[in-house]
C-alpha positions in Angstrom: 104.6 118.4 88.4 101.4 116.9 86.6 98.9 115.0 88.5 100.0 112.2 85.8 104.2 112.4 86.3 102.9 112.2 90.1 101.3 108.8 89.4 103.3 107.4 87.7 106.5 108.1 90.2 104.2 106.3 92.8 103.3 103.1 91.0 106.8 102.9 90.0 107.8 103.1 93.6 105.4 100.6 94.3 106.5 98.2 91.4 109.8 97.8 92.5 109.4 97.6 96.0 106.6 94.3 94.6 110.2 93.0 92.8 112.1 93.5 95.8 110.2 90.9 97.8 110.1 88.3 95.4 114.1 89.1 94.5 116.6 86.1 94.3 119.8 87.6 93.1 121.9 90.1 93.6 121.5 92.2 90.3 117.1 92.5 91.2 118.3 93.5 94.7 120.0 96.0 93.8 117.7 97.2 91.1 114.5 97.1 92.5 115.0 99.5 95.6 116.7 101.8 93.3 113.8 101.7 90.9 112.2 102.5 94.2 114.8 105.2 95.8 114.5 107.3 92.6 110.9 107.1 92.4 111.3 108.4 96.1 113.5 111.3 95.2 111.5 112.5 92.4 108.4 112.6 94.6 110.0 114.3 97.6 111.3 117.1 94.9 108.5 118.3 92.9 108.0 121.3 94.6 111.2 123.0 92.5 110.9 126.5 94.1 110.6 125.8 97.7 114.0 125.9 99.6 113.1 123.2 102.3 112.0 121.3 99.4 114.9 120.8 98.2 117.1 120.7 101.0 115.3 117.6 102.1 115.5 116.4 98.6 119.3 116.7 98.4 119.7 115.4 102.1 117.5 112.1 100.6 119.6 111.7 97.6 122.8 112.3 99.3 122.1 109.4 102.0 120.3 107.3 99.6 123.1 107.4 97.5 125.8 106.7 99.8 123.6 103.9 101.2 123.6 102.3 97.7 127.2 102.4 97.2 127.7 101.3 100.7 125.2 98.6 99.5 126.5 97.7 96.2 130.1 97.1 97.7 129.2 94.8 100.1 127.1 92.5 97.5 130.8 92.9 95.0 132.2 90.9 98.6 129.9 88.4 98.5 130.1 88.2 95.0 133.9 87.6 95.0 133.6 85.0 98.1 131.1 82.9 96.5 133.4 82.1 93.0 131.2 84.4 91.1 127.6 83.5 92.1 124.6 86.1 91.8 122.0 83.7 92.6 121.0 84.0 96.3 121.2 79.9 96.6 124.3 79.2 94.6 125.6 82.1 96.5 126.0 79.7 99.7 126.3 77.0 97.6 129.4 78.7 96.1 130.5 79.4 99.5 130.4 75.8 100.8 132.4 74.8 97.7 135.3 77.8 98.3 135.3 77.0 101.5 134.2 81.2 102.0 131.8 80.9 104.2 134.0 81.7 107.3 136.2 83.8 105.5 137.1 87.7 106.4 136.3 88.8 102.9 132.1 87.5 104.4 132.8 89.5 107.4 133.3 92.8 105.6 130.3 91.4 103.2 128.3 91.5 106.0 129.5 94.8 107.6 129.0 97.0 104.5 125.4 94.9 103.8 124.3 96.1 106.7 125.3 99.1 107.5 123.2 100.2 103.5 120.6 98.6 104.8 120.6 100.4 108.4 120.7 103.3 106.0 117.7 102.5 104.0 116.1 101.4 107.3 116.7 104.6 109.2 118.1 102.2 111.8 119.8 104.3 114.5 123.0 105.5 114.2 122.0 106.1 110.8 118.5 107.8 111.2 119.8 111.3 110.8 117.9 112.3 107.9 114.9 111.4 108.2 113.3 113.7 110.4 114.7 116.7 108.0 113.0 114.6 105.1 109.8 114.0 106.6 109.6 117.6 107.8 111.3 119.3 104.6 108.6 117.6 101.8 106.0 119.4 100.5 102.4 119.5 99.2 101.6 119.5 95.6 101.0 122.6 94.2 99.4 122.1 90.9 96.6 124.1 91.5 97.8 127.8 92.5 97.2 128.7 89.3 93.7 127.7 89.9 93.6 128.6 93.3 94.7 132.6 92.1 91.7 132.1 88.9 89.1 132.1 91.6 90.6 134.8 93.6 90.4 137.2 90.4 86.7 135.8 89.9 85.2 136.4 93.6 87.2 140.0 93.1 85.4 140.7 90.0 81.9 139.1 91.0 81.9 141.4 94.1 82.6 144.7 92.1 79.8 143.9 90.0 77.2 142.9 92.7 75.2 145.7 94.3 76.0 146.2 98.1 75.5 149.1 100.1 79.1 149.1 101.5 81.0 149.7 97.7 81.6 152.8 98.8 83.1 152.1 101.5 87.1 152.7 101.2 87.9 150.0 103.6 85.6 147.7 101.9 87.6 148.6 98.9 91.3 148.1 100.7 90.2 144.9 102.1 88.8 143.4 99.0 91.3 140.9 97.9 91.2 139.7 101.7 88.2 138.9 101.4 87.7 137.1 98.2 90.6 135.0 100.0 88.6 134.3 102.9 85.7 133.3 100.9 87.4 130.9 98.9 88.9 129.1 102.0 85.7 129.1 103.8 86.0 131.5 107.2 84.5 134.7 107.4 86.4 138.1 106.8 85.9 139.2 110.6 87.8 136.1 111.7 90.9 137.3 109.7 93.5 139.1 111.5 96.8 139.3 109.4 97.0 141.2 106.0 98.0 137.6 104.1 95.4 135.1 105.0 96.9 131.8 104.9 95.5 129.3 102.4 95.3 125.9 104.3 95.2 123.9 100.7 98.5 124.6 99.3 100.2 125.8 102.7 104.5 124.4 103.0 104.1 123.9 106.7 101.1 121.4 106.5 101.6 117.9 106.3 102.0 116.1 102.8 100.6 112.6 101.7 104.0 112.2 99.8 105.5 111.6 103.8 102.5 109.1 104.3 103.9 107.3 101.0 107.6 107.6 101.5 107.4 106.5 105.9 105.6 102.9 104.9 106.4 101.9 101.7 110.1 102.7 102.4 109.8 100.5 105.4 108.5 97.9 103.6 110.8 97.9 100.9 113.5 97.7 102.9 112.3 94.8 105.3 112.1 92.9 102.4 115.6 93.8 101.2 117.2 92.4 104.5 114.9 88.9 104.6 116.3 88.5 101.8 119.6 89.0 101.8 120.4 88.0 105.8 118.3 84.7 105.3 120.1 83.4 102.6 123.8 84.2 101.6 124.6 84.7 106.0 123.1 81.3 106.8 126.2 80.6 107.8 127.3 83.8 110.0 123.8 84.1 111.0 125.4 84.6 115.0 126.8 87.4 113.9 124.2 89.5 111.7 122.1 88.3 114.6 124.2 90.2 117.5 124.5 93.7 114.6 120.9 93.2 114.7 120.1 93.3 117.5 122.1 96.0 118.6 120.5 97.8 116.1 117.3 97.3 117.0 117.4 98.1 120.4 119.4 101.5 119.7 116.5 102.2 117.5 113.4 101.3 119.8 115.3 103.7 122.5 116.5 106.6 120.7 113.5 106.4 118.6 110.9 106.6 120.9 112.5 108.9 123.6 113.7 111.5 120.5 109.5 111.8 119.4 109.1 112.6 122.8 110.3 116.0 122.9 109.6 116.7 119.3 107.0 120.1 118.7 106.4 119.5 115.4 104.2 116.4 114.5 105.7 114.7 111.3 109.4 114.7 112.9 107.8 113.1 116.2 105.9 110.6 113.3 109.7 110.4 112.1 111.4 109.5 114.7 108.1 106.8 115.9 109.1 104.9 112.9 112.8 104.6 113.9 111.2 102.8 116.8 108.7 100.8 114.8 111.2 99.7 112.6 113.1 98.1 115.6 110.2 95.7 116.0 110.3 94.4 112.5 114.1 93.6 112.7 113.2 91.8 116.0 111.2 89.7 113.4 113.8 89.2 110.8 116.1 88.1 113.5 113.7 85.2 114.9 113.3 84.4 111.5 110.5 81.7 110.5 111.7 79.6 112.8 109.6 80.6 115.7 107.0 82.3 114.1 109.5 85.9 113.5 108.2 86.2 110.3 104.6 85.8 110.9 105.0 88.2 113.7 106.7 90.4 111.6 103.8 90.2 108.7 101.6 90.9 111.2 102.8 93.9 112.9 103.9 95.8 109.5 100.0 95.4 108.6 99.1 97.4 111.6 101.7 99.9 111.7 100.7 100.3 107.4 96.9 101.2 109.0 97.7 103.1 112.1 100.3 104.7 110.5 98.8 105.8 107.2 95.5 106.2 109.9 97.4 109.0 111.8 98.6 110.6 108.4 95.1 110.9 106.8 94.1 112.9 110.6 97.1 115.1 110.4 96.9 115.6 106.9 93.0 116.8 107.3 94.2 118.9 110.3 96.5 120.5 108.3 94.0 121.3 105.8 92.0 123.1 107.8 94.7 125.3 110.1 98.0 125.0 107.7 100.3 123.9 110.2 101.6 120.7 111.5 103.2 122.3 114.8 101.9 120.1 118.1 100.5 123.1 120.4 97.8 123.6 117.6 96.2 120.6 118.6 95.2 121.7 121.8 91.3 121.4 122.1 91.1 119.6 119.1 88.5 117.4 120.8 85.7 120.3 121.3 86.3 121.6 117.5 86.1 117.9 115.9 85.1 115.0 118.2 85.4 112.6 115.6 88.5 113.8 114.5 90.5 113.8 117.9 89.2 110.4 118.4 90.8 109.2 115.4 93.9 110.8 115.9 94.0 109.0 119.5 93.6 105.9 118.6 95.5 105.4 116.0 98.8 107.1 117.9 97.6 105.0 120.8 97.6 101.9 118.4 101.3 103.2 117.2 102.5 103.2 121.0 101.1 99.9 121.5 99.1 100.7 124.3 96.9 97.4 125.2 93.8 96.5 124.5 94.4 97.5 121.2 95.4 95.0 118.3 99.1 96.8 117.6 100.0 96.3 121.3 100.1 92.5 121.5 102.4 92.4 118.5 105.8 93.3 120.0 105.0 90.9 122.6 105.1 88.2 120.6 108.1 88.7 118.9 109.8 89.8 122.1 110.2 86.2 123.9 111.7 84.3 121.1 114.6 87.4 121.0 115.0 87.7 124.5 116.1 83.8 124.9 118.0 84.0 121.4 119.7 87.5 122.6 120.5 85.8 125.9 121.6 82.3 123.7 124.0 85.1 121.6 125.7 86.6 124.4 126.5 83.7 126.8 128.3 82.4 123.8 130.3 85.7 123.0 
């Protein structure tokens, strides 16, 4: 894939998440995170030849596509309550005229709505495939080609430069080794396998692609469900708030106990935003009422930074050792100070550990759900 095709797929991606959040019908709704899904397919693909590659790939079109039709049928419910209505405002309007707005046919509405969106959201149960997405993308490889161009070039400059050791038959055996080495930057005495790893283009190191793909998807997808839980279930907003909920706390838990015992580090990043994500549906359920949506502003902005903070640290990691595998960052501290540090604070940030700024975030958003949680069940 060109450097140019991999542009464009992003600002795509980006485009119709920007029409998802200013969506006020059905037909943009459903258009605009599709513009976005497919841009997200295409990226998480490019690398043809690789088998994990594509396994994620098909896992992320598989899911994404059952969570659209999942999606879709849900809006043909609410479509069919409302007399016909696309608009997101004569959609209830339609409702209070049909006298719908009680009806079974908004209960299954709301069932299918939210069980797409729960897919789109990576809300648990539905958060299977993320980890095997985040793990299976990989890095661009446009520049191999170049990458093997400078390997023949050292090769030939050090035939034709004088050195006492040309003679030398294990100079000659281990030549290509070294011209490797040179190119990645360590020194031929620190190599100890026959195929030196190149950190640049190694499959196991961790991709910007998964930096793109774990916020913008996020975002995206918040958006979707403002939208469409505000407006057309203002009048079964008891009962999108009790799925919710349930959601959301099945998510913080499983989420965050799950990245626990993960060993490799974008699966445990996976699985972390299946727990972040609980905290912005916390917000969407509050709604703007007591300041949920505020809250909810506020907190994606950190988690964007920290997150896309944490990926930049790995990513550079990765660069320089071609793996992504937890262990390996043992006595990361005494090789990069600055580095480690970085990588600290921004996790740190992610687990909302006080003083810092992400911490006091799910705090806020916390006591307005706890008394509404507590209004929801003493009803039930």
């Amino acid at each position: 894939m060109a450097i140019t095709e991999f542009l464009l797929f992003v600002l795509t991606a980006t485009l119709g998440g920007m029409f998802l959040c200013g969506a006020n019908d059905l037909i943009t709704i459903f258009v605009a995170p599709e513009c976005f899904s497919l841009c997200s397919y295409l990226l998480s693909g490019y690398t043809k030849k690789d088998v994990r590659s594509n396994e994620a790939t098909m896992k992320y079109l598989l899911m994404g596509g059952a969570s659209s039709s999942i999606l879709v049928h849900g809006f043909s419910w609410l479509y069919g309550s409302s007399g016909g209505e696309i608009e997101l405002q004569e959609i209830v309007n339609g409702l209070i005229n049909t006298q719908m707005y009680n009806s079974p046919g908004i209960s299954i509405a709301l069932i299918f709505i939210t069980v797409g969106i729960g897919f789109k959201l990576s809300l648990a149960p539905s958060h299977q495939w993320t980890p095997d997405v985040y793990e299976g993308v990989r890095r661009v490889r446009n520049n191999e080609s170049l990458y093997d161009k400078r390997i023949h070039f050292a090769s030939l400059l050090l035939r034709v430069v004088p050195t006492k050791d040309r003679t030398n038959d294990v100079y000659k055996k281990d030549l290509n080794s070294r011209c490797r080495c040179y190119i990645v930057g360590s020194h031929p005495s620190e190599t100890t396998s026959k195929e030196v790893r190149n950190p640049l283009f190694d499959s196991d190191s961790p991709t910007p692609v998964v930096a793109f793909l774990s916020v913008t998807s996020k975002v995206a997808a918040s958006a979707l469900a403002t939208r469409i839980f505000d407006i057309p279930f203002y009048f079964s907003s008891n009962e999108w708030h009790l799925l919710l909920e349930i959601l959301a706390i099945l998510s913080m838990i499983l989420g965050n106990l799950i990245a626990i015992t993960q060993t490799s580090m974008k699966r445990m990043l996976a699985y972390s935003s299946i727990g972040q994500i609980g905290y912005v549906i916390i917000g969407i359920i509050v709604g703007d009422s007591n300041g949920g949506y505020a809250s909810m502003i506020t907190y994606m902005l950190f988690y964007i930074s920290m997150n896309l903070g944490t990926f930049a640290c790995i990513i550079l990691f990765g660069l320089r050792t071609g793996t992504d595998n937890i262990r390996d960052y043992a006595g990361l501290y005494t090789k990069d100070p600055f580095l480690a540090l970085s990588l600290a604070l921004c996790l740190l940030s992610l687990g909302g550990l006080p003083p810092l700024a992400a911490s006091t975030i799910p705090g806020i958003s916390m006591n307005p759900i706890i008394a509404i949680a507590q209004d929801t069940l003493f009803s039930f």
